[in-house]
C-alpha positions as CSV (number, residue, x, y, z in Angstrom):
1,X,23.7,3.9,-4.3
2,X,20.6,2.0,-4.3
3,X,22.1,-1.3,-3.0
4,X,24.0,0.8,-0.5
5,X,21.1,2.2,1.4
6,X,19.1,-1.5,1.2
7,X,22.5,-2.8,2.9
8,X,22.3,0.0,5.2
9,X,18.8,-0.8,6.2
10,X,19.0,-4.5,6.4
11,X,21.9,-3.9,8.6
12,X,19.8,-1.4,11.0
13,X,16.5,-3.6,10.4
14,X,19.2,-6.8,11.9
15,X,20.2,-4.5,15.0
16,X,16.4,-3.5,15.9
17,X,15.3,-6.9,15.5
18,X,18.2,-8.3,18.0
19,X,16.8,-5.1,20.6
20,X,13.3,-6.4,20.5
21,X,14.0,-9.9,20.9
22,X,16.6,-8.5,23.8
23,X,13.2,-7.1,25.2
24,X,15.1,-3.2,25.1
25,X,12.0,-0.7,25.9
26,X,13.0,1.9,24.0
27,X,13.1,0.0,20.5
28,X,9.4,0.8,19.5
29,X,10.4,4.8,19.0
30,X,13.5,3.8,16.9
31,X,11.2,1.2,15.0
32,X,8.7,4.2,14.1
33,X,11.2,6.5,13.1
34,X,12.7,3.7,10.8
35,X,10.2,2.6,9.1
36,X,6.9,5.2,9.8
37,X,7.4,6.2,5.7
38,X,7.4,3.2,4.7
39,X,4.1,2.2,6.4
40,X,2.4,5.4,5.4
41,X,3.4,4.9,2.0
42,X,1.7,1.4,1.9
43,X,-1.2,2.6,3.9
44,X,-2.2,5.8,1.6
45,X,-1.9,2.8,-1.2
46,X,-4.3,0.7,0.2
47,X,-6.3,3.4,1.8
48,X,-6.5,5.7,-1.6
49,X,-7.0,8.7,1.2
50,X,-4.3,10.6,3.3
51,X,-6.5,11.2,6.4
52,X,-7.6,7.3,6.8
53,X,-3.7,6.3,6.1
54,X,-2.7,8.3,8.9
55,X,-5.2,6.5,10.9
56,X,-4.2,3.2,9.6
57,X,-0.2,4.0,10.3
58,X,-1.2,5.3,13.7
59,X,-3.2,1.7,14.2
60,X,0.0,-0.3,13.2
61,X,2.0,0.7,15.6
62,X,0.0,0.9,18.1
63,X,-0.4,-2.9,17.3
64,X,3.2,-3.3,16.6
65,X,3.9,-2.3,20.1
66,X,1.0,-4.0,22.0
67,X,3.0,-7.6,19.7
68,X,6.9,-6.9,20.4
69,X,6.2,-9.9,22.6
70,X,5.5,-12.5,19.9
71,X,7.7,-11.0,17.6
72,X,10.6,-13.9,17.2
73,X,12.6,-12.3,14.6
74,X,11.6,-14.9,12.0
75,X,11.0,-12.2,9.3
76,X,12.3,-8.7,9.0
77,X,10.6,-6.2,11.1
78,X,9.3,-4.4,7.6
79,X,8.0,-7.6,6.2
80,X,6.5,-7.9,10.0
81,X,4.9,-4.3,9.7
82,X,3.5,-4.5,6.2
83,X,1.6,-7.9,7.5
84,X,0.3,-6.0,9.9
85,X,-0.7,-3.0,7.5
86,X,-2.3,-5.6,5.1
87,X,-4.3,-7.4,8.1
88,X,-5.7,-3.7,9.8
89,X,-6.5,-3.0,6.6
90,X,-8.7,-5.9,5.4
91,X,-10.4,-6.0,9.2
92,X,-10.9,-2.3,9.6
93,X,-12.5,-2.4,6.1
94,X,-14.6,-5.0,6.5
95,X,-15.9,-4.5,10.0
96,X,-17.4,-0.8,8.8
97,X,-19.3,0.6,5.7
98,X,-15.9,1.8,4.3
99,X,-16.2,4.4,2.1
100,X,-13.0,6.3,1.4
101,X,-13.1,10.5,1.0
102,X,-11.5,11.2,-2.3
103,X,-9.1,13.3,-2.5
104,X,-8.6,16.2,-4.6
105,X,-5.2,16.4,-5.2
106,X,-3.2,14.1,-7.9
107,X,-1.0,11.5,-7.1
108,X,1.1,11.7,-10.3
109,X,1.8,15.2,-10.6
110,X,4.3,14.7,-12.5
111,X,2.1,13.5,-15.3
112,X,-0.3,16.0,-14.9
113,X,2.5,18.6,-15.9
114,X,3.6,17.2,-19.1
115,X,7.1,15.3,-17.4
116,X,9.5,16.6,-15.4
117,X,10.7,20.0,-17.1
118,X,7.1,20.2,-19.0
119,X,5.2,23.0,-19.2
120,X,1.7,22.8,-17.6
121,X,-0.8,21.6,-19.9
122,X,-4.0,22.7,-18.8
123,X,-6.4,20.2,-21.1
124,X,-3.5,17.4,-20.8
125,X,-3.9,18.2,-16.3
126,X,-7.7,17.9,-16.8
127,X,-7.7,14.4,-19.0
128,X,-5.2,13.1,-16.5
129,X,-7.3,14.2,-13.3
130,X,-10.3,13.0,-14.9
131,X,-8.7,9.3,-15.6
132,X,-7.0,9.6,-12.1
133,X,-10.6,10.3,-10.4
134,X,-11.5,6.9,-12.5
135,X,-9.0,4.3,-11.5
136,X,-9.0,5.7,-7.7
137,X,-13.5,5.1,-8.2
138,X,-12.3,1.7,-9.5
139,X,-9.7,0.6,-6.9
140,X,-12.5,1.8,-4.2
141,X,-15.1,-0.6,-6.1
142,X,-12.8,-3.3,-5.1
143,X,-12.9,-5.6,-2.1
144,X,-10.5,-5.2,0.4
145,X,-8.8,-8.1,-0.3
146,X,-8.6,-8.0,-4.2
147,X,-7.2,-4.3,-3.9
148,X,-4.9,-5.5,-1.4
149,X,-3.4,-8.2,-3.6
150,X,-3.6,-5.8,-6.7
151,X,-1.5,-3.1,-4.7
152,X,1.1,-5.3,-3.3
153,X,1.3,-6.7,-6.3
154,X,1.4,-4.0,-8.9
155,X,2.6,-1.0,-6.7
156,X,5.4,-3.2,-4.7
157,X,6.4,-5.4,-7.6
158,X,6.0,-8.3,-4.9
159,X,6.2,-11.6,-6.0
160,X,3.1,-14.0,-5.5
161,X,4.4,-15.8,-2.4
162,X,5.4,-12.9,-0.6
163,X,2.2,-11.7,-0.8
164,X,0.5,-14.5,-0.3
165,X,2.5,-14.5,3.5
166,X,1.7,-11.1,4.3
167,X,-2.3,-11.8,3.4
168,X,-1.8,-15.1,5.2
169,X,-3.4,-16.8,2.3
170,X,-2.3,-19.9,-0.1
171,X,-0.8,-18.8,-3.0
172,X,-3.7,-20.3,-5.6
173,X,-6.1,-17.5,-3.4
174,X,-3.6,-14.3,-4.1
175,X,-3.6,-15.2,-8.0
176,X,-8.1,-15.4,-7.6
177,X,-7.7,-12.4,-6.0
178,X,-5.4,-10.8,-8.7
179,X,-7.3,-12.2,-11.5
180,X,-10.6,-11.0,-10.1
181,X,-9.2,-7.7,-9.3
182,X,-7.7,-7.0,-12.9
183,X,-11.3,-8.1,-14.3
184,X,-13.4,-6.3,-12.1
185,X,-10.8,-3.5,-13.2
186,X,-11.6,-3.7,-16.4
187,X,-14.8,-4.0,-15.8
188,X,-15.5,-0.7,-13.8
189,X,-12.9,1.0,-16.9
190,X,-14.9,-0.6,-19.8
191,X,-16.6,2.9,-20.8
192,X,-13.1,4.6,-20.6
193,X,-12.0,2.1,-23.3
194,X,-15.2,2.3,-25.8
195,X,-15.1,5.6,-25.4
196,X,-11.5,5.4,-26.9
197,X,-12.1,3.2,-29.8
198,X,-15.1,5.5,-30.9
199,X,-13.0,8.4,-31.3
């Protein structure tokens, strides 16, 4: 099923790319209908806040449609998008003060619940919310860059050179960035952990 749909979208990613490079006018709506999800999704990643990942998706293709022209079919149009996710991102945070709203709502509800089919867990849903409210404080504490890398990289499973391309960075810089992400991490977690081994 899986491989299906990613054959199905290559297929309709192929035919979008040949109407942009055939200059169609039309192609941009088609191009957010496509793929809008997919940018939010990475967007609300990076952005750790529904309202500012709106903004961001809203940015992108604004962008994506101001850049058809240049656009030379090189890459697929989602690899295309998600560079320019990753470069809004990093420019937009480090142009302004950014400080992102937090929100209230989990993003593993799932785990807040016990699993699927558990029972709610009221003490279990307040330790989870309270680790959740930790690691989003953490992620914020990181720069752009390094929670950039740390997303792509632990969220989207991408492999080092991949992300290195959508970063437009070497290679040797994405694994600084991941290994200063993971300490600074750990770092920001520390208490979290001592307060584990002293129970």
């Amino acid at each position: 099923m899986g491989t299906r749909d990613e054959t199905t979208l290559a297929e309709l990613d192929r035919l979008l790319v040949e109407r942009v490079l055939a200059k169609d006018p039309t192609v941009i709506e088609d191009i957010v209908r496509t793929y809008k999800r997919q940018v939010y999704h990475l967007a609300l990643e990076l952005c750790r806040n529904h309202d500012d990942a709106e903004d961001l998706v809203q940015e992108v293709f604004i962008r994506a449609w101001n850049n058809l022209d240049s656009f030379r079919g090189e890459a697929r149009l989602s690899t295309w998008l998600h560079r320019i996710t990753v470069n809004l991102f990093i420019n937009t945070t480090r142009s302004r003060s950014y400080q992102a709203r937090k929100e209230s709502d989990s993003f593993d509800e799932e785990y807040m619940t016990g699993g699927r089919g558990g029972e709610y867990d009221p003490e279990r849903a307040y330790v989870s919310k309270e680790i959740a409210e930790h690691i989003e404080h953490a992620l914020l504490k990181l720069s752009p860059a390094q929670r950039t890398a740390f997303v792509l990289r632990h969220y989207h499973d991408l492999p080092i050179k991949e992300i290195a391309e959508q970063m437009n960075n070497t290679e040797g810089t994405v694994k600084v960035l991941l290994f200063r992400a993971v300490r600074n991490l750990q770092k920001h977690l520390s208490f979290y952990r001592d307060d584990n081994r002293t129970e």
